[in-house]
N, C-alpha and C positions, 0 to 999 in steps of 0.2 A: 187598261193595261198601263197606260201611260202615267193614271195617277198611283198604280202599284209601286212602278219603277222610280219615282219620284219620294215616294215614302219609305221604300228601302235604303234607296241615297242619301235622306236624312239621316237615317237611324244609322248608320254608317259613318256619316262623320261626326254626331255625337258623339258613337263608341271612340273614333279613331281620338277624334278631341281631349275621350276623358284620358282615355290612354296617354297620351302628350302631355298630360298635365298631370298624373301620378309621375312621369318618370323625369320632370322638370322640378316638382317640391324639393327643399331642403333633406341634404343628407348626411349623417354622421359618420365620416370617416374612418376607415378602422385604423388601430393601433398601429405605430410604428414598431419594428425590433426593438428600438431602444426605448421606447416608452414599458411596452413592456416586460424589459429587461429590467429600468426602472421601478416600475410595478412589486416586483417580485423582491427587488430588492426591500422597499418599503417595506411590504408586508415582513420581510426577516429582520428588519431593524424595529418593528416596531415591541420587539420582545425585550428589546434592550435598550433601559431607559438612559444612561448614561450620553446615549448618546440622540436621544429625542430633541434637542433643538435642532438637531442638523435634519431627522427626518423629517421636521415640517418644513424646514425650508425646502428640503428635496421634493418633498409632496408637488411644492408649487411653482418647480422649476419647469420650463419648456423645453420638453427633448422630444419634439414631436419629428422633428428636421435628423436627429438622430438614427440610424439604420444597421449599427450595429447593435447584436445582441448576448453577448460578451460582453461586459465589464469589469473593470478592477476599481473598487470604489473605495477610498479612504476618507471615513466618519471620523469628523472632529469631535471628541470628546466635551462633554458639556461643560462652558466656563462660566463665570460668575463678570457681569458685567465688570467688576475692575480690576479683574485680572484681564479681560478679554484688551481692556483698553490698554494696559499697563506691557503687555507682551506680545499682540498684536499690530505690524501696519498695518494690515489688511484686513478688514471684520467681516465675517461667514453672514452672505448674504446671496440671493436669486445669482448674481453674478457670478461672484470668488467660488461659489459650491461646482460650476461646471471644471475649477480647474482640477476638484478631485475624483472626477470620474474622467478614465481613463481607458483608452480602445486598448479591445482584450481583456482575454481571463487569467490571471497568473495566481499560482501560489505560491507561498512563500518562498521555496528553494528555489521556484524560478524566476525569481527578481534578484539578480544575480550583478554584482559589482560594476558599475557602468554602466548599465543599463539604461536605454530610454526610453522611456512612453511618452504616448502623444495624449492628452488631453483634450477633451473636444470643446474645451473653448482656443484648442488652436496652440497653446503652450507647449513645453514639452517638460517631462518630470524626472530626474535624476535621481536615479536608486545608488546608492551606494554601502557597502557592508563591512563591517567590522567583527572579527566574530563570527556571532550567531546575531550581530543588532544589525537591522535593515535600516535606513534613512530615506523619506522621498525629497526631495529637497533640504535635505538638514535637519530634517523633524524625522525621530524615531516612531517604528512602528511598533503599536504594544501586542502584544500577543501572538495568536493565530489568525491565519485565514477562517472566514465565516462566510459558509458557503450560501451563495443564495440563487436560485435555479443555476445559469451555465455562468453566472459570476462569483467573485467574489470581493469581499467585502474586507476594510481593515481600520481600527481604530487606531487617529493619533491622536495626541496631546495638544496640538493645538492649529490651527490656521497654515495653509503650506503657500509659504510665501513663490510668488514667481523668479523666476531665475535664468539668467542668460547662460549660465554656465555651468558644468557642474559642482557643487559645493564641495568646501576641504572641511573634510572633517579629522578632528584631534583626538588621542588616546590619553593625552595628557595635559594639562596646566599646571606649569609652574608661577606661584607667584614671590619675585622677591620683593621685600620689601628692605630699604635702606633707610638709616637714623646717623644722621650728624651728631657728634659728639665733641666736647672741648674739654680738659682738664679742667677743674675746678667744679662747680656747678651750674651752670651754663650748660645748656642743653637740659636734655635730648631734642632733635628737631627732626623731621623727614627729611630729606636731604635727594633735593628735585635735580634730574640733568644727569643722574649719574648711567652710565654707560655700560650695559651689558652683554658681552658677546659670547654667542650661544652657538654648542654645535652638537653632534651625535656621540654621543660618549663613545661610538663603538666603531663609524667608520671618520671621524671628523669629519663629518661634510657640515660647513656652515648654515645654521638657522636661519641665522639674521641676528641684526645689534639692534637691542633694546634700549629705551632710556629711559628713568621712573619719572615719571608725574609729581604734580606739586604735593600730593599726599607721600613720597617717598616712594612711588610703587609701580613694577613693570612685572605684565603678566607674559610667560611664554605659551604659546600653545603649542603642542609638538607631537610627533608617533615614535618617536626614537625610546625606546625603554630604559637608556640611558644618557643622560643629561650633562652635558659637561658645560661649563660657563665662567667666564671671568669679568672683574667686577671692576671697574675705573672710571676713578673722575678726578681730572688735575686739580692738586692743589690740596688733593685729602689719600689717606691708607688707608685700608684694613687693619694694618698692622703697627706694633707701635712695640721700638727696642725688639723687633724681631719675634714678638706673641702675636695673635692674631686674637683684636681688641673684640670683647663681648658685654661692656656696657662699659659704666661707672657707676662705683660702691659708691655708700652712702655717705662716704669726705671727700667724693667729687674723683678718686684717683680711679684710672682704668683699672678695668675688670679683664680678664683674659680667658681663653679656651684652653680647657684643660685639653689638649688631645688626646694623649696618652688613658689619660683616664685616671690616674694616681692621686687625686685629688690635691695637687700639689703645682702647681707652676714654675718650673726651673727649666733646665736647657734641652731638656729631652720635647719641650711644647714649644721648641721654635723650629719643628721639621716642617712648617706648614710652607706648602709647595701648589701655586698654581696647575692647573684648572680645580674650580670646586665642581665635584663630580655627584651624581643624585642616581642612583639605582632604584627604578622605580618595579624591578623585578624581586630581589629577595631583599632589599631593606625599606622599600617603602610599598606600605600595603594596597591605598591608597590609590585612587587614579589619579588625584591630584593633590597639591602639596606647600605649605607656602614656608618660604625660609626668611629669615633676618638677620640683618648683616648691620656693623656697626662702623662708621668710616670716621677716620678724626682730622681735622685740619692739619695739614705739617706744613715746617718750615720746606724754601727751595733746600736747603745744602741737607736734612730728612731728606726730601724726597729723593732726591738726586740720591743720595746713600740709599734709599729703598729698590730705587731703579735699577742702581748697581747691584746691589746686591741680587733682584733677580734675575740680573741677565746671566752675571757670574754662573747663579745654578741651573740657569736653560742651556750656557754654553757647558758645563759641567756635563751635564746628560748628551749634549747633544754629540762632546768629544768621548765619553763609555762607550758608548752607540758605536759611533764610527770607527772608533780602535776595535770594538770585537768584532762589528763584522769585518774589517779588511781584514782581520788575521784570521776569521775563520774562513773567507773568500781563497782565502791564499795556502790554507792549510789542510782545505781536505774534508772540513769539518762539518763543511756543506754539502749536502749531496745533490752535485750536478748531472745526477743521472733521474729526477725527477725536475721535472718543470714547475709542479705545484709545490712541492719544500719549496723551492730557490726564489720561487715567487711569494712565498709568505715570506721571508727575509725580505727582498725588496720592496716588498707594501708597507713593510712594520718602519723600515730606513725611511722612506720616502714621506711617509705621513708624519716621522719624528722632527724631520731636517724642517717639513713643509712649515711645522709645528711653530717650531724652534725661530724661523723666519715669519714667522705670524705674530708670533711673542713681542721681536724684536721691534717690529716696525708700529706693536701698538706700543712699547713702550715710549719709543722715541715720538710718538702722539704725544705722551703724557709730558714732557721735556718741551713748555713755556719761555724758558728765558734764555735771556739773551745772553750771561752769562757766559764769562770762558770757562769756568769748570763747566756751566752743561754744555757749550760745545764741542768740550772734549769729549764728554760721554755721547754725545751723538755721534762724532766721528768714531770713535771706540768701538762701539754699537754698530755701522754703517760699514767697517772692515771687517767684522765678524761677519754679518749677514753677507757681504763681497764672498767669503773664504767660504762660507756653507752651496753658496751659488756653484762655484767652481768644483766644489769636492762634491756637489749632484751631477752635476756634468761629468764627470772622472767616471763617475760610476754607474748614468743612466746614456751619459752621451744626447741626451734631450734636458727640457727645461721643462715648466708650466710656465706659458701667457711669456714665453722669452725663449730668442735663436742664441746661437755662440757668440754672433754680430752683436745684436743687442746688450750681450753681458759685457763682452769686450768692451762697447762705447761707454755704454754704463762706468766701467773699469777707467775708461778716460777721463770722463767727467770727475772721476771723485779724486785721482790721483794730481788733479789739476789745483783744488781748492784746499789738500792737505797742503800740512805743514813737512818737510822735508823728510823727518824721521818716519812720520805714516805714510807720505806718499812710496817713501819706500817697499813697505807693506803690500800697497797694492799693484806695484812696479814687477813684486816677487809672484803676487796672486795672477798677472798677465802672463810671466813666464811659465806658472803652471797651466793656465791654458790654453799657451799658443802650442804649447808641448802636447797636450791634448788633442789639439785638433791638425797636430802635425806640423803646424807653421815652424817650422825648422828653426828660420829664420830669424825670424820673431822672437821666438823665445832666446837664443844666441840673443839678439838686440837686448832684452831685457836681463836675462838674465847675467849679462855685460855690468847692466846700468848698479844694478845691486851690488854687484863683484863689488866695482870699482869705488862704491859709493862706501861700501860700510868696511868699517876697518877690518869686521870676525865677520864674515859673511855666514848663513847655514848654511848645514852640511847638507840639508836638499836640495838649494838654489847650485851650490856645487854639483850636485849629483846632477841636474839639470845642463849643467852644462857639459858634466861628461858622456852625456846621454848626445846631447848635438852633435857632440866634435867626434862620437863615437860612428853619427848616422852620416858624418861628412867624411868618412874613412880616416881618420886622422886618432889613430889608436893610442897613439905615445901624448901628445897633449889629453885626451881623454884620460888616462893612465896618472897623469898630473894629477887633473879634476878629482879623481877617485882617493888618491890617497890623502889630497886636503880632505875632504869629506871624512875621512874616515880620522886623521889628526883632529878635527873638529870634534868627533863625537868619544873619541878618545886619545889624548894626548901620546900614551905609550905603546897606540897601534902600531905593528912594523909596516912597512910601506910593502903596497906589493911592487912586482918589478918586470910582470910579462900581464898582456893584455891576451886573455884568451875566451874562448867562447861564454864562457858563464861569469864573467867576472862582474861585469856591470848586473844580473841581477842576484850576483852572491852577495855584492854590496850595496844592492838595494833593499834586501829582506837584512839587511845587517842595522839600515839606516832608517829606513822606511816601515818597518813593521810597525801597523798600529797605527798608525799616521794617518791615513784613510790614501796614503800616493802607492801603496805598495802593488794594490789590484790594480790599476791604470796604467800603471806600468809593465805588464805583461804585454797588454795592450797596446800601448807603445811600441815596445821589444819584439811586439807580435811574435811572441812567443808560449807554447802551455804554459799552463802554472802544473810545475811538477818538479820545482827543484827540492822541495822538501819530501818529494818519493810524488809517485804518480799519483794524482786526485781523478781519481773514478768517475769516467763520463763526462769530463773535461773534454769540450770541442769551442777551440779558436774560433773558429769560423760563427759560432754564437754565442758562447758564454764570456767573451774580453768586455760584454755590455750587461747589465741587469736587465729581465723584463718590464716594461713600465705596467704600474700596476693599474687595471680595468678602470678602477675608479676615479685615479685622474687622468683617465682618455675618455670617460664620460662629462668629464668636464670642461677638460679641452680639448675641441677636433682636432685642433692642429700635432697634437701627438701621437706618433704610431709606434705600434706594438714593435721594439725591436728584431731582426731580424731573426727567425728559426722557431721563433718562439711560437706557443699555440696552446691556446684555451678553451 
């Protein structure tokens, strides 16, 4: 019995032993989700040869650590060793291939503008869209989605490079390129350094300022559909006797742009007026574009006449502007019973003045020498931009990147280093806006200094002061004020001789119209604008300001939306 039980207890652990040792052998792991999510992918790409260098590196990639099984996978397109090198930093290998497989399954319409996937080697991928063109990193995606079991699948054109951020992608490239030219024959040359400021044809919001390279050449990238740009480099035009220069014939003399089209060059092809503007909606077909501009050395006392001459036509525009709209502010012509008219008026104002102050201060860039005739035209130039300052203020009651304080001290600064007859100037521009911002006082002090100083004073700086002595109750000396004013602008006016409720603004639409001081002056007076018959939905209490327009309160925080108003 004993040797039974002994022979059973072997055979027993035998069994038990071998048992222990089938289930300690080597084992083959099953698949992960993502292996064969993987898998399946393979086997759907392997129908499409275009992109079989990527599938054999995919073949022998390790995604065994993977556990998603969902993906969105972007096949690089098969390249040719020297393009791969030639367009590639980064070459599709075991490595770079995990950053195109991406957790989740998306199709196309759900890779949606901003968007970000995570990549399983830990990246993250920035879709962004144009259109109907999807981008993962800046690399478009060709086609459709290609489904393959619960993923899908998408070919790009090449390598998707890693990235911290999301990529800015462009609708457009403009390239200019610029050519130095000289009388005679001499020349043509690229003409490096020169200076391009660029902005949105449609809202002016700046680009950025380009400069060409030593081949003559600055590219813009941009999404604006239309292009607006100006073109400068001291010491050289565009233009030349007032044409806008398009090479040199074959005896060396400039060549010019026909504008007009008439085949003929005379005075009708000297209307060429700053910014050059590029409609890349109905005149250029094109997504991108290159233009050529021809610039020629000019003398200082050229230039300086060029200078002049275009500030002449930006203050030209910028004083139409201002005369129509004060008179249509004041005449009714507006309808201040909608917020949105009256706010297209003051966007169109605001963007011109801003414009016009853009012009000015790159000109006076261009303005090298030391010269008393160019520091005339800079001081010239520098009381105009003063006077556009003030007449924004009149009628926005705010500034851009500037308080009343700051314009004021500004005002001191400059009236400090004129010459006696200009500082007068802006002696006159301090009286209109201490009048502005009420300082009573102030403006009496200056508009004192003016009086006294000039033999024929204006008939606004006069009106100015019958506005004070009118707010200091002193009606009969105001009364004075008024009828100089009115001598001034016509010798054979009869004098009035009683100071009564509407007098000061019957002679101010008498003196003031068109001037851009007429609307401010309600304001002032705090009083409606209704003396030329009642203007419809006229309220004091909001409309004595303009609304400031949205786009530069996104620009600057510091400006708020005036009172009543609402967008």
């Amino acid at each position: 019995m004993k040797k039974l039980f002994y022979y059973l207890s072997v055979a027993a652990l035998l069994l038990a032993f071998n048992a222990c040792s089938d289930d300690d052998g080597p084992q083959t792991p099953p698949p992960s989700k993502g292996e064969e999510a993987v898998e399946e992918i393979v086997k759907t790409l392997e129908s499409k040869p275009e992109v079989s260098q990527f599938v054999e590196i995919l073949k022998s990639t390790d995604v065994a650590d993977l556990e998603e099984s969902e993906l969105t996978v972007f096949a690089v397109r098969n390249q040719t060793a020297a393009k791969a090198r030639s367009s590639r930093a980064d070459a599709l290998d075991a490595t770079t291939i995990r950053r195109h497989i991406a957790i989740g399954s998306y199709t196309k319409a759900e890779l949606t503008d901003g968007m970000e996937l995570k990549s399983i080697d830990g990246g993250t991928l920035y879709i962004t869209r144009d259109a109907d063109d999807v981008f993962v990193n800046g690399v478009v995606i060709e086609g459709e989605a290609i489904a393959a079991g619960s993923s899908y699948v998408y070919v790009v054109p090449e390598v998707i490079q890693a990235q911290t951020a999301p990529p800015v992608t462009y609708k457009h490239q403009t390239t200019i390129n610029v050519i130095g030219i000289a009388l005679g024959n001499a020349g043509p040359a690229p003409l490096a350094e020169v200076s391009i400021l660029a902005k949105d044809g449609n809202t002016g919001a700046e680009i950025g300022t380009f400069q060409t390279n030593a081949e003559g050449q600055a590219v813009i990238s941009h999404n604006c559909d239309t292009l607006s740009y100006e073109i400068e480099k001291a010491g050289y035009s565009l233009t030349h006797d007032g044409y806008l220069i398009a090479g040199l014939s074959a005896d060396g003399s400039f060549m010019y742009v026909d504008i007009n089209g008439d085949g003929v060059w005379n005075n009708d092809d000297k209307n060429f007026t700053y910014p050059f503007v590029l409609d890349y909606r109905n005149v250029i077909e094109e997504a991108n574009s290159t233009q050529e501009y021809y610039m020629a050395e000019v003398s200082e006392t050229d230039q300086l006449a060029e200078i002049k001459k275009e500030w002449a036509a930006a203050m030209q525009n910028f004083s139409q502007e201002n005369s129509s709209l004060d008179a249509n502010l004041v005449s009714g012509s507006i309808t201040y019973t909608s917020d949105t008219e009256l706010a297209v008026y003051a966007e169109r104002y605001w963007d011109m003045a801003y414009a016009a102050l853009d012009k000015g201060m790159a000109l006076q860039q261009q303005i090298t020498s030391e010269s008393e005739e160019a520091k005339a035209l800079l001081n010239s130039i520098s009381l105009d931009i003063a006077a556009i300052y003030v007449q924004l203020y009149g009628y926005y009651g705010q500034l851009r990147n500037m308080n009343a304080d700051q314009l004021k001290q500004n005002l001191d600064e400059m009236e400090n280093y004129l010459l006696l007859e200009s500082s007068l100037e802006v002696t006159d521009l301090k009286a209109k806006l201490s009048l502005m911002t009420k300082d009573y006082q102030e403006a009496n002090d200056y508009a004192d200094k003016v009086i006294y100083s000039k033999e024929s004073p204006s008939a606004d700086i006069l009106l100015i002061k019958a506005i004070v002595l009118s707010n200091q109750g002193q009606n009969q000396e105001a009364l004075d004020y008024i009828n100089k004013a009115r001598k001034h602008e016509d010798a054979n006016s009869e004098p009035i001789v009683s100071f009564e409720e509407n007098t000061l603004i019957e002679n101010c639409h008498q003196i003031l119209i068109g001037t851009g001081m007429l609307y401010p002056c309600y304001r002032i007076l705090n009083i409606d604008i209704n003396y030329m018959g009642k203007v419809e939905g006229f309220n004091g209490a909001k409309h004595h300001l303009l609304p400031i327009p949205q786009s530069a309160m996104d620009k600057d925080p510091n400006l708020q939306q005036n009172l009543g108003y609402q967008f």
